[in-house]
C-alpha positions in Angstrom: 70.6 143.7 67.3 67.8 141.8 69.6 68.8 141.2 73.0 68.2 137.2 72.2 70.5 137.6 69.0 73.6 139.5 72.0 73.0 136.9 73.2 73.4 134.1 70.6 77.0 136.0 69.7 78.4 136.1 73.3 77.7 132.3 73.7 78.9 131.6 70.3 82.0 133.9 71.7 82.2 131.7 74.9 82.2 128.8 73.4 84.8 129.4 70.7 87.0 130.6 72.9 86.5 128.0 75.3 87.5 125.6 72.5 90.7 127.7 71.7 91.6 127.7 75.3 91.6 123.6 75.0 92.9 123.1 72.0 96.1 125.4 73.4 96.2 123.0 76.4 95.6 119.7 74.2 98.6 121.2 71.9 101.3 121.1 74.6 99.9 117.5 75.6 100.7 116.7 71.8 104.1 117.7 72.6 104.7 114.1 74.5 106.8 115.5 76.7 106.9 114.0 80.4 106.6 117.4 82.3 103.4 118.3 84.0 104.5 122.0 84.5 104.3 123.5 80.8 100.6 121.9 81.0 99.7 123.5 84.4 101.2 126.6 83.6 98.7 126.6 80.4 95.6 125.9 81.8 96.5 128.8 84.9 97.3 131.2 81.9 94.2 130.1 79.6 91.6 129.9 82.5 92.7 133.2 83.5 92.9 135.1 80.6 88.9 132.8 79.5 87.7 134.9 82.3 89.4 138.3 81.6 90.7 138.3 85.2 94.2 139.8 86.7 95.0 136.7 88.1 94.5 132.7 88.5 96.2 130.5 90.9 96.1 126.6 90.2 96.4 124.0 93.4 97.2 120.5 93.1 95.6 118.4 96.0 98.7 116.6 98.1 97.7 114.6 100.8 95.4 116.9 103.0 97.0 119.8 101.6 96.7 122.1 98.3 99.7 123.6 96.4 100.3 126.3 93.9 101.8 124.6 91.0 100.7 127.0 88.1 100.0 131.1 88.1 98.9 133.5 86.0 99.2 137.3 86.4 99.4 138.5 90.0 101.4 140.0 92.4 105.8 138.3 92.9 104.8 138.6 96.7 101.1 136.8 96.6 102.6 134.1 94.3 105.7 134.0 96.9 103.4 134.1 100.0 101.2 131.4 98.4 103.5 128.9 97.5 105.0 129.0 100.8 101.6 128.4 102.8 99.8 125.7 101.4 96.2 125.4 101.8 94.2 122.6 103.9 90.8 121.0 102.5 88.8 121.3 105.6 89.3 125.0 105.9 86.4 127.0 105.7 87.6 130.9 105.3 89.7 130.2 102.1 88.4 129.6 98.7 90.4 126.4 98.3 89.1 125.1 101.1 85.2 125.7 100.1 86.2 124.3 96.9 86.8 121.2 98.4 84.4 120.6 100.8 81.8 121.7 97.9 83.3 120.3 95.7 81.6 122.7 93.4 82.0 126.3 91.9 82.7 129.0 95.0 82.5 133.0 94.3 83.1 135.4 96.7 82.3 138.6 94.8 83.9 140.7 97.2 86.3 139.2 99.8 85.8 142.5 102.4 82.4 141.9 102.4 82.6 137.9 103.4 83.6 137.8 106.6 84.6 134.3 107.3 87.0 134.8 104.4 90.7 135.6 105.8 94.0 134.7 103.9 97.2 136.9 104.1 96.7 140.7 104.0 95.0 143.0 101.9 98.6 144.2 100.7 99.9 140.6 99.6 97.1 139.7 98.0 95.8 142.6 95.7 92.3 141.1 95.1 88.6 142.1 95.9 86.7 138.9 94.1 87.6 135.1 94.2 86.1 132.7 91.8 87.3 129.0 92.8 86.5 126.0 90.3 87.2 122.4 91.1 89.0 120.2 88.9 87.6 116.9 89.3 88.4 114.0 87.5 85.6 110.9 88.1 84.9 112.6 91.1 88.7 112.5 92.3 89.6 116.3 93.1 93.0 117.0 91.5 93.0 120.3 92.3 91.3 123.9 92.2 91.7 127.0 90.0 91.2 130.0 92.1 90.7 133.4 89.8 90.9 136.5 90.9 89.9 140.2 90.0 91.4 143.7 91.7 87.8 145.0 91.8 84.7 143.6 93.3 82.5 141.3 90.4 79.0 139.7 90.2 79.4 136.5 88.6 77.5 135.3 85.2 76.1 132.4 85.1 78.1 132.4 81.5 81.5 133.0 83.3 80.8 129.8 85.5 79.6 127.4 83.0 82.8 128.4 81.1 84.9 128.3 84.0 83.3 124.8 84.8 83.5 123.4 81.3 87.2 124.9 80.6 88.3 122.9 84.2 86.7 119.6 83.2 89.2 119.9 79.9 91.8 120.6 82.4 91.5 117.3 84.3 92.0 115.7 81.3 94.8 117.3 80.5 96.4 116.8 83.7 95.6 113.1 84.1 97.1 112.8 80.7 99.8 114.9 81.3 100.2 112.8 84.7 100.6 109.7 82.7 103.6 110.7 80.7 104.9 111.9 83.5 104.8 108.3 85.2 105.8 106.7 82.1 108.9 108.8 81.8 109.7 108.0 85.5 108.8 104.3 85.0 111.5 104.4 81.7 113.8 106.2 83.8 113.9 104.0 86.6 114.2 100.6 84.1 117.0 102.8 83.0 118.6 102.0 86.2 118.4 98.3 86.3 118.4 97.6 82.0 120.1 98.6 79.2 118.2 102.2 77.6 117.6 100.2 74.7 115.6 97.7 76.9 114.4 100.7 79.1 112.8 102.2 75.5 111.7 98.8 74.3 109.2 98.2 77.0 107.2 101.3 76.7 107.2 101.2 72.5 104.4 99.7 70.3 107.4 97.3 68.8 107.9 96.2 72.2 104.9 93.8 72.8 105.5 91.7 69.5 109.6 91.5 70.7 109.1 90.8 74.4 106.8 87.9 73.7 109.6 86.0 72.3 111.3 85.8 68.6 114.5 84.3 67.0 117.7 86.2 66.2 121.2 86.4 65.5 123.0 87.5 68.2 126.4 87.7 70.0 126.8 87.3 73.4 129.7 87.9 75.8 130.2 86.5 79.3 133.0 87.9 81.8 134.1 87.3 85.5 136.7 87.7 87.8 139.2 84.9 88.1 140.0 84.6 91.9 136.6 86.3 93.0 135.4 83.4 94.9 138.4 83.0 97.5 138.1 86.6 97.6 135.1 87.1 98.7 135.3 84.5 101.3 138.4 86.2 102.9 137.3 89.9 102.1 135.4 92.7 104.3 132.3 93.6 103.1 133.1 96.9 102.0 136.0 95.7 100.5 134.1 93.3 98.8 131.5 95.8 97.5 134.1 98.6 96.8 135.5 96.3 94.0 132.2 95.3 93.2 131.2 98.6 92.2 134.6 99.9 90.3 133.9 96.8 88.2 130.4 97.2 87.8 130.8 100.6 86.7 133.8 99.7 83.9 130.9 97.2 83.1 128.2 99.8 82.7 130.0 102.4 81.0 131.4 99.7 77.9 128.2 98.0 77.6 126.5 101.9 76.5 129.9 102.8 75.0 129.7 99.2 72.6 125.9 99.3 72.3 125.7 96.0 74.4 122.4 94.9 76.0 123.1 93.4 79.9 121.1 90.3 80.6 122.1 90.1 84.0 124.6 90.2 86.6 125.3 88.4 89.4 128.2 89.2 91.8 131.5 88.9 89.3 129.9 87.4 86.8 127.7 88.9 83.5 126.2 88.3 80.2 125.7 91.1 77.8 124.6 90.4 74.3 124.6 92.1 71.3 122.2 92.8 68.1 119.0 92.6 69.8 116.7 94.5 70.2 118.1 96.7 68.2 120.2 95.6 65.0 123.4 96.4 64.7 125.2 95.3 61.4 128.6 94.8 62.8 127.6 93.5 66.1 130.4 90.5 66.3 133.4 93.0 65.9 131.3 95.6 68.5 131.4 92.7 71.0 135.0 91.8 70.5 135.9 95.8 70.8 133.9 95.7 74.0 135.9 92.5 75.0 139.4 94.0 74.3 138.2 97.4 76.1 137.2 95.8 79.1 140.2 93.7 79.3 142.6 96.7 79.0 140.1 99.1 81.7 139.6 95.7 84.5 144.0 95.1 83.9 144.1 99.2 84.9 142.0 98.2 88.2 143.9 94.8 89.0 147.0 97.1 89.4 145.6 99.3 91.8 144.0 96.0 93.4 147.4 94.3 93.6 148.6 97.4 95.9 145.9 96.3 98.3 146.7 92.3 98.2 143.6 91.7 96.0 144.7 89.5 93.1 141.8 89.5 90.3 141.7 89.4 86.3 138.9 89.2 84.1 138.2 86.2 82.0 136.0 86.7 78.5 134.2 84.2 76.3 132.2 85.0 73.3 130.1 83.5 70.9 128.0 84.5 67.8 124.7 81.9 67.3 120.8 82.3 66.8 119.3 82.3 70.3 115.5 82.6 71.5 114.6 86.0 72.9 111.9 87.5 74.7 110.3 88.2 78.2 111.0 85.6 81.3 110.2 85.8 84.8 107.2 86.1 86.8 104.3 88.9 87.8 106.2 91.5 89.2 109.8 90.2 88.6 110.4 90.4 84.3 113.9 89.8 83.0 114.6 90.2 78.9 116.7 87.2 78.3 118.6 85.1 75.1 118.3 81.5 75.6 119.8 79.2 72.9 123.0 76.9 72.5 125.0 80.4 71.9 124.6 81.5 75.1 125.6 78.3 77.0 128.6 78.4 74.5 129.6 81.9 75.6 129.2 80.8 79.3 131.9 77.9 78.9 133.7 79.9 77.1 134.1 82.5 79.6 134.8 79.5 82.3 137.7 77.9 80.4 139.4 81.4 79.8 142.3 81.9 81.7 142.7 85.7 83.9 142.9 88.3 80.9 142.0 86.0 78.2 139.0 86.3 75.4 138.0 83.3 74.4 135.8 83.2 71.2 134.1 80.4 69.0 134.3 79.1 65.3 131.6 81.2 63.8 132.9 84.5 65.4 136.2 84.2 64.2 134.9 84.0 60.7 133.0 86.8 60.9 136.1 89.1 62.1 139.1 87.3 61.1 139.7 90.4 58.6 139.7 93.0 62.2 141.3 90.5 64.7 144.3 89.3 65.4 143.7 85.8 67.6 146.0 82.5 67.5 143.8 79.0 67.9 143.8 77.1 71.3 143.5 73.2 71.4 140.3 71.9 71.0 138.1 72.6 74.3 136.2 69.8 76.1 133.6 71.8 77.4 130.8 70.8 79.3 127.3 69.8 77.8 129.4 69.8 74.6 129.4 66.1 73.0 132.5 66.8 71.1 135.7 69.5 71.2 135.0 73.0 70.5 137.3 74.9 68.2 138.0 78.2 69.7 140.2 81.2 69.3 142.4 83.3 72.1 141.8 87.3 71.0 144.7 88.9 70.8 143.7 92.3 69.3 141.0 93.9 67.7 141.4 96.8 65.2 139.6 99.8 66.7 138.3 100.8 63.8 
């Protein structure tokens, strides 16, 4: 074989397994999964093992400092000594540090022959020749891959291109990695303050085409505490937020239990509504479970309440109705709301219901009548209603 055909195969080598090296990294991206680590952890192990060196350290830029956040091979101790001594960008005897300012390929062949480098000792480290590579993403520096060797090496010009290429790979895959990462936090976080089912809406493709705004059937339940407001004018303000958060979190736990989605809430009061955005076929009986659960759970509190001179019981109106839904709000403060007749309905229904009654319309009734046991109530004049509405007192509600 011709020295020009050795050298054909070893870039053909290179470059294959340059590609199998990505296509490992681009596989655990495929995974979807929001965790940076598995991805670092990849490119350490692949960039090393590219190289056929002992070890490979990967920093991650933090500020002014760099941190270990992915090895490969190596000595417990050096990994140990490493992670617990962070580098600094404007050093000039480390190889991170080089890196940085450079901003560009460093190799010390053999680190007892450079005598500006220092780091550790001999005996933590376990290396004679340092090959740092930058990992630069539109000339942002996310971090540096720092290989290493036990013996002393003269770098090929074929071992830094494939170094160089195989890092520019990796700060894709970072970045990438990065961004499920934040997505995951953001869904996490919207977790906090919406229903999960709203929390996944928002970052699905379905969730455009739903949050601009679309008809459907819904029910929707409103619920507050009858004698809240003198209450709250008497009460301490840890008092006051003490009951706030027992009946917040009876709230929080029915509405996942019951598959409800909260609208809002706003001191005692709430709406949750049901059937949107996701479908549930039996969504009026789901509500009036949720109604009868959180009656019995907020009657459990009131007792303990009463022992402390705080008299409150919850009042409940439902109704079942088409209703406009979508996104409201403004830049940087979005609610997911249902506006329609249905809600207002469920709103005055909730106001006219006396403490530990569930008040609920017509149309719900006849959708239940079969699971429910309710008795009627006169005809309610209720406001922004021309003429009496028929309604129902819930009694009991099979569980099903």
């Amino acid at each position: 074989m011709t020295s020009a055909s050795r050298d054909s195969t070893n870039e053909l080598r290179g470059l294959r397994e340059e590609h199998d090296a990505v296509v490992a990294v681009l596989r655990v991206l495929a995974r979807g999964q929001a965790d940076l680590q598995p991805v670092l952890d990849m490119i350490a192990r692949m960039a090393g093992e590219l190289s056929g060196a002992e070890n490979c350290l990967l920093w991650l830029v933090d500020g002014d400092l760099l941190h270990v956040r992915g090895a490969f091979g190596g000595k417990p101790g050096t990994l140990e000594y490493e992670r617990a001594h962070p580098h600094r960008g404007d050093e000039t005897h480390t190889l991170t540090g080089r890196v940085v300012q450079r901003r560009a390929v460093v190799g010390i062949p053999d680190v007892l022959a450079d005598e500006s480098y220092h780091w550790g000792s001999q005996e933590i480290q376990g290396f004679r020749a340092l090959l740092g590579v930058p990992i630069l993403a539109d000339d942002e520096l996310l971090g540096v891959l720092g290989i290493s060797w036990g013996e002393p090496q003269v770098f090929t010009d074929h071992q830094v291109a494939l170094v160089s290429a195989f890092a520019a790979e990796a700060a894709l895959a970072i970045t990438n990695a990065r961004l499920f990462e934040a997505v995951e936090r953001q869904r996490q976080e919207l977790a906090r303050f919406l229903s999960p089912a709203i929390a996944d809406l928002v970052s699905s493709d379905e969730g455009r085409r739903l949050l601009a705004g679309h008809r459907a059937y819904v029910t929707v339940l409103f619920a507050d505490l009858r004698g809240f407001t003198s209450f709250a004018e008497t009460a301490e303000p840890e008092e006051l937020f003490d009951v706030l958060r027992q009946y917040h979190g009876v709230i929080g736990e029915l509405t996942d239990e019951w598959g409800g989605t909260l609208e809002h809430f706003a001191g005692d009061g709430l709406m949750i509504f049901f059937n949107d955005p996701v479908e549930m076929p039996d969504h009026e009986l789901q509500a009036a479970r949720m109604a009868a659960a959180m009656r019995d759970r907020i009657e459990t509190l009131s007792s303990d309440w009463r022992k402390r001179g705080i008299e409150l019981a919850v009042g409940v109106g439902i109704a079942s109705g088409y209703a406009t839904l979508g996104r409201i709000g403004f830049e940087g403060r979005f609610d997911y709301a249902a506006i329609g007749p249905v809600t207002i309905l469920a709103s005055r229904l909730s106001a006219a219901a006396e403490a530990g009654q569930i008040l609920i319309n017509q149309r719900l009734y006849a959708s239940i009548e079969h699971a429910i046991r309710a008795v009627p109530t006169e005809p309610l004049s209720l406001k922004g209603f021309a003429r009496p509405v028929n309604a129902w007192s819930l009694m009991q509600v099979d569980s099903g």
